[in-house]
LOLUM-35182 format. One record per residue (C-alpha): residue number from 1; residue in three letters; y negated, x negated, z. Coordinates in nm, 4 decimals, decimal comma. Each point is the difference from the previous one (the first is absolute). Example, Ala and Ser with C-alpha at 12.3 -4.5 7.8 and 13.67 -1.06 7.14 Angstrom:
BEGIN
<site><num>1</num><residuo>ALA</residuo><y>0,4500</y><x>-1,2300</x><z>0,7800</z></site>
<site><num>2</num><residuo>SER</residuo><y>-0,3440</y><x>-0,1370</x><z>-0,0660</z></site>
end
This chain:
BEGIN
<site><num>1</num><residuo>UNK</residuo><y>2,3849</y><x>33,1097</x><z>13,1906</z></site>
<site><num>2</num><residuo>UNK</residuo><y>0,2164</y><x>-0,1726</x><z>0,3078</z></site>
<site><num>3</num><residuo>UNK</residuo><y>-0,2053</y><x>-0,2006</x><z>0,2062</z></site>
<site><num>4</num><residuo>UNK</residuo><y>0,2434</y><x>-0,3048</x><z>-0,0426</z></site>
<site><num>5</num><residuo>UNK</residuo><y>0,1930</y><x>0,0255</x><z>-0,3610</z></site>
<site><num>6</num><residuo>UNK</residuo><y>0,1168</y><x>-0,2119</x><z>-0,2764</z></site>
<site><num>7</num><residuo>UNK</residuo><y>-0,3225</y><x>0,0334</x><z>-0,1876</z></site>
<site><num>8</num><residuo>UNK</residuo><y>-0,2847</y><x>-0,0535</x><z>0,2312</z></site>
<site><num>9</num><residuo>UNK</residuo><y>-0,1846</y><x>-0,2926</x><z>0,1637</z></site>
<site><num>10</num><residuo>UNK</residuo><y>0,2561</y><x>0,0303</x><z>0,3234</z></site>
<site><num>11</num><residuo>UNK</residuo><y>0,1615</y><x>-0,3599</x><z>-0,0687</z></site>
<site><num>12</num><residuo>UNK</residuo><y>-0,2884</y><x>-0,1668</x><z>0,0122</z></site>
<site><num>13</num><residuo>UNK</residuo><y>-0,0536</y><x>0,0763</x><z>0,3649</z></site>
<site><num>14</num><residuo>UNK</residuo><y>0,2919</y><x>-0,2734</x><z>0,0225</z></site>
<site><num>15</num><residuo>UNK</residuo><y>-0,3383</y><x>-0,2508</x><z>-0,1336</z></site>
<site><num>16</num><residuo>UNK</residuo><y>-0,1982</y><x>0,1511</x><z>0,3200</z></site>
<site><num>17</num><residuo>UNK</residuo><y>0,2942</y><x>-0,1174</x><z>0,2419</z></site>
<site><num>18</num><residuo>UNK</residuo><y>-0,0071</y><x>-0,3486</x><z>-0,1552</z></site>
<site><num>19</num><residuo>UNK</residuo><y>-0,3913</y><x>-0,0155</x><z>0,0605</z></site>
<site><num>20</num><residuo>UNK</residuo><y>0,0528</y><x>0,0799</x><z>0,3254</z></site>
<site><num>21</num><residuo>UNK</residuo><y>0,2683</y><x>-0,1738</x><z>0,1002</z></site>
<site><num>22</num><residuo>UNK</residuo><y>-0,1525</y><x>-0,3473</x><z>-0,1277</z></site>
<site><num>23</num><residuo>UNK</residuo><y>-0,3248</y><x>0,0987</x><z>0,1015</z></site>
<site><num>24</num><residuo>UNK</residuo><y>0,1266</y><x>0,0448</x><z>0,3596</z></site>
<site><num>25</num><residuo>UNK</residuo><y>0,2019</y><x>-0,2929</x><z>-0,0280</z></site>
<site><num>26</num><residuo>UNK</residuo><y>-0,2222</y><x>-0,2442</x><z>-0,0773</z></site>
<site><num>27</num><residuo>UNK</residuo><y>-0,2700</y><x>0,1297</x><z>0,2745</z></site>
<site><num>28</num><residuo>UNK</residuo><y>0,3204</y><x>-0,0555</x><z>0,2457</z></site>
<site><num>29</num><residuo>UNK</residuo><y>-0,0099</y><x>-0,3037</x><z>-0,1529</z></site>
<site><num>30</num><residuo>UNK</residuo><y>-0,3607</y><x>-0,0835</x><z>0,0203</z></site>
<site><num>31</num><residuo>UNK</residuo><y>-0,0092</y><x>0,1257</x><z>0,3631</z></site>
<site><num>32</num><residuo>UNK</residuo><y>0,2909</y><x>-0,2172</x><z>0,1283</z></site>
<site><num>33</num><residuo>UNK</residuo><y>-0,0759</y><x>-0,3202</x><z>-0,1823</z></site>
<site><num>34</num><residuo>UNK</residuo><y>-0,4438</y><x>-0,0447</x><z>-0,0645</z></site>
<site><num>35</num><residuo>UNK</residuo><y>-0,1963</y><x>0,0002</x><z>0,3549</z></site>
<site><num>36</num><residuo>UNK</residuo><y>-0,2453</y><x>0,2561</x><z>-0,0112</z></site>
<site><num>37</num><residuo>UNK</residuo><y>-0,3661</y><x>-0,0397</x><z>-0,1422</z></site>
<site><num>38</num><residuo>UNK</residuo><y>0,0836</y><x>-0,3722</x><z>-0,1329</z></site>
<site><num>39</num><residuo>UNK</residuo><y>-0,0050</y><x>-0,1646</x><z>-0,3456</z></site>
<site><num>40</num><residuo>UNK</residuo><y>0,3317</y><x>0,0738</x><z>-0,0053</z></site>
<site><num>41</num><residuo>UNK</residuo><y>0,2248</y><x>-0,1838</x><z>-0,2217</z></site>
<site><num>42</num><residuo>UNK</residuo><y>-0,1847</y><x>-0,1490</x><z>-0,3100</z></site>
<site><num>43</num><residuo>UNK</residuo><y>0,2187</y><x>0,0485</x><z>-0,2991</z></site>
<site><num>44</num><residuo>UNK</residuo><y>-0,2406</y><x>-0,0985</x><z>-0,2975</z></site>
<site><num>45</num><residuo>UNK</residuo><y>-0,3170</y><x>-0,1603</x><z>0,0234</z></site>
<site><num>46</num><residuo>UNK</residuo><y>-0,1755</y><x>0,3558</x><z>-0,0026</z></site>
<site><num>47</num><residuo>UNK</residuo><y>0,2721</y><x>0,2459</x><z>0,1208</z></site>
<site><num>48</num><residuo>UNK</residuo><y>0,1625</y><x>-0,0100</x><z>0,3640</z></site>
<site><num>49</num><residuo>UNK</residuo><y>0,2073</y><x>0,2368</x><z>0,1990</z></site>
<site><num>50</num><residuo>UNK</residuo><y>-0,1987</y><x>0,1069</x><z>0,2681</z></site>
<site><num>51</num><residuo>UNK</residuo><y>0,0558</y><x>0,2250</x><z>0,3259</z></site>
<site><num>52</num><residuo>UNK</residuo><y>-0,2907</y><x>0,2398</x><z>0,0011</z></site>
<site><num>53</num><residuo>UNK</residuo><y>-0,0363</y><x>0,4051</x><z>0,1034</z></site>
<site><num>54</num><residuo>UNK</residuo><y>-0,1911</y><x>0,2098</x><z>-0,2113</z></site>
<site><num>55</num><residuo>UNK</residuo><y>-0,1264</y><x>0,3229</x><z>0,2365</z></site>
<site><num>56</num><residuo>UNK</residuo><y>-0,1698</y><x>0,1940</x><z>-0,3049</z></site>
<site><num>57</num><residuo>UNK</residuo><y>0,0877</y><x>0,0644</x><z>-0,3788</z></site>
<site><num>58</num><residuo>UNK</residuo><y>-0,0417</y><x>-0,2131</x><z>-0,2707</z></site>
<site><num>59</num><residuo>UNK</residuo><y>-0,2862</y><x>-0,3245</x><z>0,0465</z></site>
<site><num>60</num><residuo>UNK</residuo><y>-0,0035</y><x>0,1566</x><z>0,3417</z></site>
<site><num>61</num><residuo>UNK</residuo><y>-0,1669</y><x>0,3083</x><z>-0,0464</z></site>
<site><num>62</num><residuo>UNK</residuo><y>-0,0096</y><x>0,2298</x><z>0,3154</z></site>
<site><num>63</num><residuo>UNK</residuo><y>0,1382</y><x>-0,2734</x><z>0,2501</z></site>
<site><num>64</num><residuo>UNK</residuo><y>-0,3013</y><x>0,0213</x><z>0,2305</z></site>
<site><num>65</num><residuo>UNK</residuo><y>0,0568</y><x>0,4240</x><z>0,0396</z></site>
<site><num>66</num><residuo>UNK</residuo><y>0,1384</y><x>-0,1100</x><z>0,3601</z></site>
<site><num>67</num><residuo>UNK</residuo><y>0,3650</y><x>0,1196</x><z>-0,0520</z></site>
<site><num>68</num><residuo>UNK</residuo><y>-0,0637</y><x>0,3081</x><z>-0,2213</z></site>
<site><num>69</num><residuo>UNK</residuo><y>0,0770</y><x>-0,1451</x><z>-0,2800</z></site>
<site><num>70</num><residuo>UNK</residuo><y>0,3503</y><x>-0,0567</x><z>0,0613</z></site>
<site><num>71</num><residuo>UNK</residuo><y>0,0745</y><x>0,3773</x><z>0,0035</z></site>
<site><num>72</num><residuo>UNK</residuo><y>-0,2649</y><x>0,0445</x><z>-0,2976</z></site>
<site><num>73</num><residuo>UNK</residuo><y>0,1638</y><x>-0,2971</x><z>-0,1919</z></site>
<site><num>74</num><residuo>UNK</residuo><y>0,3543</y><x>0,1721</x><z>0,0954</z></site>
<site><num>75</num><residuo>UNK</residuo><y>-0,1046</y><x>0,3361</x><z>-0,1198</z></site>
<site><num>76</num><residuo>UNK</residuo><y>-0,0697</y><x>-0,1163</x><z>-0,3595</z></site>
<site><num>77</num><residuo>UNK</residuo><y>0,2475</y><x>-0,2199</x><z>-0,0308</z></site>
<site><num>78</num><residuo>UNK</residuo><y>0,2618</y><x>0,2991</x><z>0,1030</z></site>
<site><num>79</num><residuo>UNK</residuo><y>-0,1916</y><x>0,2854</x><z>-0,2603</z></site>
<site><num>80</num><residuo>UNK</residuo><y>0,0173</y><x>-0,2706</x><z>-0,2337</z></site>
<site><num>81</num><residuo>UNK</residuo><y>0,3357</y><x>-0,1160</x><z>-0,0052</z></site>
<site><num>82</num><residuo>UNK</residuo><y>0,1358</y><x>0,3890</x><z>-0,0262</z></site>
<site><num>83</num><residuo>UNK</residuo><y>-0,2378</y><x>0,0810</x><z>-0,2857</z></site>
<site><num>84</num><residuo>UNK</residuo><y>0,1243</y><x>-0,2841</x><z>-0,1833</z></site>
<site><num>85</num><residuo>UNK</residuo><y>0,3857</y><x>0,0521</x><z>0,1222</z></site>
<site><num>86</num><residuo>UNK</residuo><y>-0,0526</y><x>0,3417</x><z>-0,1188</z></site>
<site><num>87</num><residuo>UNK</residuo><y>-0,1857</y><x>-0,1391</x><z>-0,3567</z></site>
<site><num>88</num><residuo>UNK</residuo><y>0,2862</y><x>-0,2159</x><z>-0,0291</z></site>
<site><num>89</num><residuo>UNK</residuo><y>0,2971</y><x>0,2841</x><z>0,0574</z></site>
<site><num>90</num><residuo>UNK</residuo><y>-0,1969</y><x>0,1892</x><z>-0,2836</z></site>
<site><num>91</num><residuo>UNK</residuo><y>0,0346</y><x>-0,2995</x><z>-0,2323</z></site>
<site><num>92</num><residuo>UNK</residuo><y>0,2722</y><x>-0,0423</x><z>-0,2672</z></site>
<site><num>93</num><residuo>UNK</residuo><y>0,1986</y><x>-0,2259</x><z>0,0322</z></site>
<site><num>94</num><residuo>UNK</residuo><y>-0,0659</y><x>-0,1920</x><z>-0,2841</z></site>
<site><num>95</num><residuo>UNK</residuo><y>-0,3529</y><x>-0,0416</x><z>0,0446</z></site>
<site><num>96</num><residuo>UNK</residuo><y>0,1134</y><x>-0,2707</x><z>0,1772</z></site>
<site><num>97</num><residuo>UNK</residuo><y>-0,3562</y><x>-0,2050</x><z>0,0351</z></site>
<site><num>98</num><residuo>UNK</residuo><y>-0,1822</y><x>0,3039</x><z>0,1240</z></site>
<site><num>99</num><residuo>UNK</residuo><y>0,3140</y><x>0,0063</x><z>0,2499</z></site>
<site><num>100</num><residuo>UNK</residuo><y>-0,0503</y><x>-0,3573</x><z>0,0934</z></site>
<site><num>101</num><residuo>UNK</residuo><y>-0,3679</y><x>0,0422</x><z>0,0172</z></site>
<site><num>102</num><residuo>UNK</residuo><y>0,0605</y><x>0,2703</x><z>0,3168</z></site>
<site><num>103</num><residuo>UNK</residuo><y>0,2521</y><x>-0,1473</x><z>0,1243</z></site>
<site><num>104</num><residuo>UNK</residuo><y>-0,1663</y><x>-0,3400</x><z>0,0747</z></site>
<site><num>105</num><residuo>UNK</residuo><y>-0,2973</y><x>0,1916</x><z>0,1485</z></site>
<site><num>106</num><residuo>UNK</residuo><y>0,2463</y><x>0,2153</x><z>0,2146</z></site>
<site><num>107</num><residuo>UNK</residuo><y>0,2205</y><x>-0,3101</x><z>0,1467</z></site>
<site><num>108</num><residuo>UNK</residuo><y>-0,3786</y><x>-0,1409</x><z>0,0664</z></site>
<site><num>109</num><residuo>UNK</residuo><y>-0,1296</y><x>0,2284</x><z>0,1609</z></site>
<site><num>110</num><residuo>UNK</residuo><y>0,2737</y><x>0,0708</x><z>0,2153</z></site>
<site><num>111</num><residuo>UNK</residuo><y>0,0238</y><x>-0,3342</x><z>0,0802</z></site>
<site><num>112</num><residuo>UNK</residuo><y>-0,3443</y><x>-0,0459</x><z>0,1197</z></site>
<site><num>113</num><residuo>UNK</residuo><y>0,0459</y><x>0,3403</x><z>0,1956</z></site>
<site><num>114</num><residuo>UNK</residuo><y>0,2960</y><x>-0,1300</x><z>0,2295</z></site>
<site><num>115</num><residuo>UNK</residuo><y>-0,2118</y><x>-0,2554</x><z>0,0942</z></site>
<site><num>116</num><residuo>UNK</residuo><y>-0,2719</y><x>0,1776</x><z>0,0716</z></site>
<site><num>117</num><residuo>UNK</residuo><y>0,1648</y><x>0,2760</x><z>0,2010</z></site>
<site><num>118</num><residuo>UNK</residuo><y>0,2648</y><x>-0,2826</x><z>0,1801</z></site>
<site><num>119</num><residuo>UNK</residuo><y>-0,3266</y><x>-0,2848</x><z>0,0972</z></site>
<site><num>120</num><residuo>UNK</residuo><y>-0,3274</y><x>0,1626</x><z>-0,0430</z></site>
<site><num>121</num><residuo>UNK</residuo><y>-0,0989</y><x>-0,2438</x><z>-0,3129</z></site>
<site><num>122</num><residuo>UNK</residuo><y>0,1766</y><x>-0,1111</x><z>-0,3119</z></site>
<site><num>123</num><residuo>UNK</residuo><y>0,1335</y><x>-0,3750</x><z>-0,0021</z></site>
<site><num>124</num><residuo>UNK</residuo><y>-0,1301</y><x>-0,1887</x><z>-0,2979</z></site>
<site><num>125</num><residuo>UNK</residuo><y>0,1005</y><x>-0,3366</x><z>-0,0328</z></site>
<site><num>126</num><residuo>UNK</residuo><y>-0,0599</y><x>-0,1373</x><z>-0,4004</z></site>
<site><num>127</num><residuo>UNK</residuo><y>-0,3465</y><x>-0,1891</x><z>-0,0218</z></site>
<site><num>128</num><residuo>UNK</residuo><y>-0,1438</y><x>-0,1404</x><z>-0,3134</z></site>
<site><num>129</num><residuo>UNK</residuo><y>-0,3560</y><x>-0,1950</x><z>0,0456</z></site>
<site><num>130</num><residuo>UNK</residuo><y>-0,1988</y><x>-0,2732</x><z>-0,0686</z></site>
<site><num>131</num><residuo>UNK</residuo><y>-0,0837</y><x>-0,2953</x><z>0,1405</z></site>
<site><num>132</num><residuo>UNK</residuo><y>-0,2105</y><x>-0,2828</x><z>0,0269</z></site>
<site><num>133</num><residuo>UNK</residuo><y>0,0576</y><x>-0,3910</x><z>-0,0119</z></site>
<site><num>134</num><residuo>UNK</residuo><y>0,0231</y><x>-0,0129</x><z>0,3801</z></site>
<site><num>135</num><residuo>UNK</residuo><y>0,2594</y><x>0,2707</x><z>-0,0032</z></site>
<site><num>136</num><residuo>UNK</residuo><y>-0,2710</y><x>0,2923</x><z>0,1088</z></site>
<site><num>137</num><residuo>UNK</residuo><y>0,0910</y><x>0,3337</x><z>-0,1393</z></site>
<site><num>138</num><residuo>UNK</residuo><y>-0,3218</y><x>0,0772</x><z>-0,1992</z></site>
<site><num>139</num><residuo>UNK</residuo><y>0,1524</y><x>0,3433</x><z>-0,1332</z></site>
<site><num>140</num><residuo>UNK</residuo><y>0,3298</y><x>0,2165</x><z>0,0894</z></site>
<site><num>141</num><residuo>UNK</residuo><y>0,0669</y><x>0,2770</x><z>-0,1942</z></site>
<site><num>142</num><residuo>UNK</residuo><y>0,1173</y><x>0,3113</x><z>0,3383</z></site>
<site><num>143</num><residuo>UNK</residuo><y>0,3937</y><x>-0,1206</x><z>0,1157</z></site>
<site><num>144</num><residuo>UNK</residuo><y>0,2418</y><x>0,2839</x><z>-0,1423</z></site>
<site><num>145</num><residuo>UNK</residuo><y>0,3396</y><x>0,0705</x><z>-0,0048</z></site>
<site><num>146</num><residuo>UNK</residuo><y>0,3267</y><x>0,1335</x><z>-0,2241</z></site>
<site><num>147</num><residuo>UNK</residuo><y>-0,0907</y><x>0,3247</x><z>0,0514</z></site>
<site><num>148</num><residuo>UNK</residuo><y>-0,3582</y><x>-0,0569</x><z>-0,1568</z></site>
<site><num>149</num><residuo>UNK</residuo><y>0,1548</y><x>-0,1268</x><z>-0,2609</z></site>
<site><num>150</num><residuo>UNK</residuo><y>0,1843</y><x>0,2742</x><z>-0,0897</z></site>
<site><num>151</num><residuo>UNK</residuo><y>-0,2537</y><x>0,2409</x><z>0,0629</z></site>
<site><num>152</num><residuo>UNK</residuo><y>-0,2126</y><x>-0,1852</x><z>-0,2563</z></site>
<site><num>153</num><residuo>UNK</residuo><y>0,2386</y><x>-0,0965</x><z>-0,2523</z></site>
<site><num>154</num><residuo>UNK</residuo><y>0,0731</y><x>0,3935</x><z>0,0052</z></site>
<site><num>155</num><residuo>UNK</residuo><y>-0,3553</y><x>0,1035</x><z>-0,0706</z></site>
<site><num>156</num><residuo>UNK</residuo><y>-0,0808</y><x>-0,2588</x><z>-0,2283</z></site>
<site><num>157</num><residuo>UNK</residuo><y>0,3274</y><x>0,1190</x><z>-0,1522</z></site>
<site><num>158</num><residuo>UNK</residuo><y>-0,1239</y><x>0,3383</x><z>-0,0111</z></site>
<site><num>159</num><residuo>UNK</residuo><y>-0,3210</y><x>-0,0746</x><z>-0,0838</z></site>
<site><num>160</num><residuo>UNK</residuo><y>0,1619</y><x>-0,1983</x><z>-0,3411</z></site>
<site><num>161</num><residuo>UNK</residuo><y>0,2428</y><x>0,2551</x><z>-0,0829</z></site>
<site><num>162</num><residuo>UNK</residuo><y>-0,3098</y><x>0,2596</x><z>-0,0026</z></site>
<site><num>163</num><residuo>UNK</residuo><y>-0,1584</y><x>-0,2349</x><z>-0,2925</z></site>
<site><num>164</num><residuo>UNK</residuo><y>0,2814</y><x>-0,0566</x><z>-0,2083</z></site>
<site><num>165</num><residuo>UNK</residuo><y>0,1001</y><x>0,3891</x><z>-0,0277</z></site>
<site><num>166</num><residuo>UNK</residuo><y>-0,3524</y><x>0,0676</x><z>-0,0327</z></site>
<site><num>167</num><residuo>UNK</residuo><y>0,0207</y><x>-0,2544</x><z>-0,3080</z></site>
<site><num>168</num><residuo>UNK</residuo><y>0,3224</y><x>0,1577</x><z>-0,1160</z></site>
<site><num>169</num><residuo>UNK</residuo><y>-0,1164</y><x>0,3407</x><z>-0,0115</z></site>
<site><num>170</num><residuo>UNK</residuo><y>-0,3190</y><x>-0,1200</x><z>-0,1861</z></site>
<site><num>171</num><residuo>UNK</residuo><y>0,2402</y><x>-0,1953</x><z>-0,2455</z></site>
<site><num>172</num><residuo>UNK</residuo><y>0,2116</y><x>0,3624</x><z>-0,0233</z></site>
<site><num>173</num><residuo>UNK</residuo><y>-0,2535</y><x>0,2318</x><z>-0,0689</z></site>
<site><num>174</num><residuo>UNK</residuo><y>-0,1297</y><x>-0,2916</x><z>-0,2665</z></site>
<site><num>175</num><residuo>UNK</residuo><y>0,3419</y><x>0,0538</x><z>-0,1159</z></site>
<site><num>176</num><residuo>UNK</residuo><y>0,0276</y><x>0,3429</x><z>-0,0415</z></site>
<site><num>177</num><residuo>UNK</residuo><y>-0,3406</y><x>0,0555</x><z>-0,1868</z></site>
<site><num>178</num><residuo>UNK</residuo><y>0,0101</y><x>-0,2890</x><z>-0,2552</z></site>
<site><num>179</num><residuo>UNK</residuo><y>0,4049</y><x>0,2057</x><z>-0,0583</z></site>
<site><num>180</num><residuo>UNK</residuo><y>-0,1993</y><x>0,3190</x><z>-0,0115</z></site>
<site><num>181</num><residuo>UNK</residuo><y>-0,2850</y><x>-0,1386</x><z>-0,2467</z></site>
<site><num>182</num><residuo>UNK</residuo><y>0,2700</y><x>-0,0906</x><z>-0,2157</z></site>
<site><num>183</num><residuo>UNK</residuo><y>0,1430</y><x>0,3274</x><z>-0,0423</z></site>
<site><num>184</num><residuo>UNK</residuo><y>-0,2816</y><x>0,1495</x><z>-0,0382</z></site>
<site><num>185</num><residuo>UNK</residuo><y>-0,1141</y><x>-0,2186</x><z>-0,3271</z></site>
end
């Protein structure tokens, strides 16, 4: 099987390029509008866009490696990507939510990864918390970014489809012996 044909995953790489593009976007965005390490600009009551620089993984894991990380970080988030380019060129076509699925986690990842290889850190800049009557944040869930979001919405994706064709295959074989019971009779 071709690498790139009509009935693989290949045209879902055009999903990765979108994640990228508006991931990288709107940290150009971020960077040129939100002064660094601020509140930012509060756009509900409990979400603002903030300006912040994330020098680990995820909740900050690894940022205090002094630098090492970055290459460590980079590392996965390269292996990664090509398994999962290569997962999704070995996809049909029309499995077309396990195609999504990689695709969201490959524009993701490789959105996080220019960052990480072009500053050092990843630029996160969407903050939910809580806060108190004076206006104290009391609670802030870690700042993330597009690409997060597409990592995650990717694995949960995954992570769903995994449960429903587990369901469906219990629901099949159901199938098959209550047909086979009957024949049997």
């Amino acid at each position: 099987m071709a690498l790139i044909s009509r009935q693989n995953g290949a045209v879902y790489l055009l999903l990765s390029a979108l994640v990228i593009i508006l991931d990288q976007l709107t940290k150009y965005w971020c960077v040129a509008n939100i002064p660094y390490n601020t509140r930012g600009i509060e756009v509900l009551p409990f979400f603002n866009l903030v300006h912040v620089y994330n020098y680990g993984a995820a909740f900050s894991m690894f940022a205090s490696w002094d630098g090492i990380q970055r290459y460590f970080l980079a590392a996965i988030a390269i292996v990664m990507a090509v398994i999962f380019i290569v997962v999704l060129l070995k996809t049909r076509r029309k499995a077309k939510w396990h195609c999504v699925s990689y695709a969201l986690f490959i524009g993701g990842a490789i959105g996080n990864l220019i960052d990480r290889v072009v500053h050092g850190y990843v630029i996160d800049f969407l903050l939910f918390y809580l806060q108190d009557e004076s206006g104290r944040i009391t609670w802030a869930y870690p700042a993330f970014n597009v690409a997060d979001i597409a990592v995650c919405g990717g694995a949960a994706l995954l992570v769903l489809l995994a449960f429903v064709h587990k369901d469906h295959k219990k629901q099949t074989a159901a199938q098959g012996d209550a047909a086979s019971s009957g024949r049997d009779k």
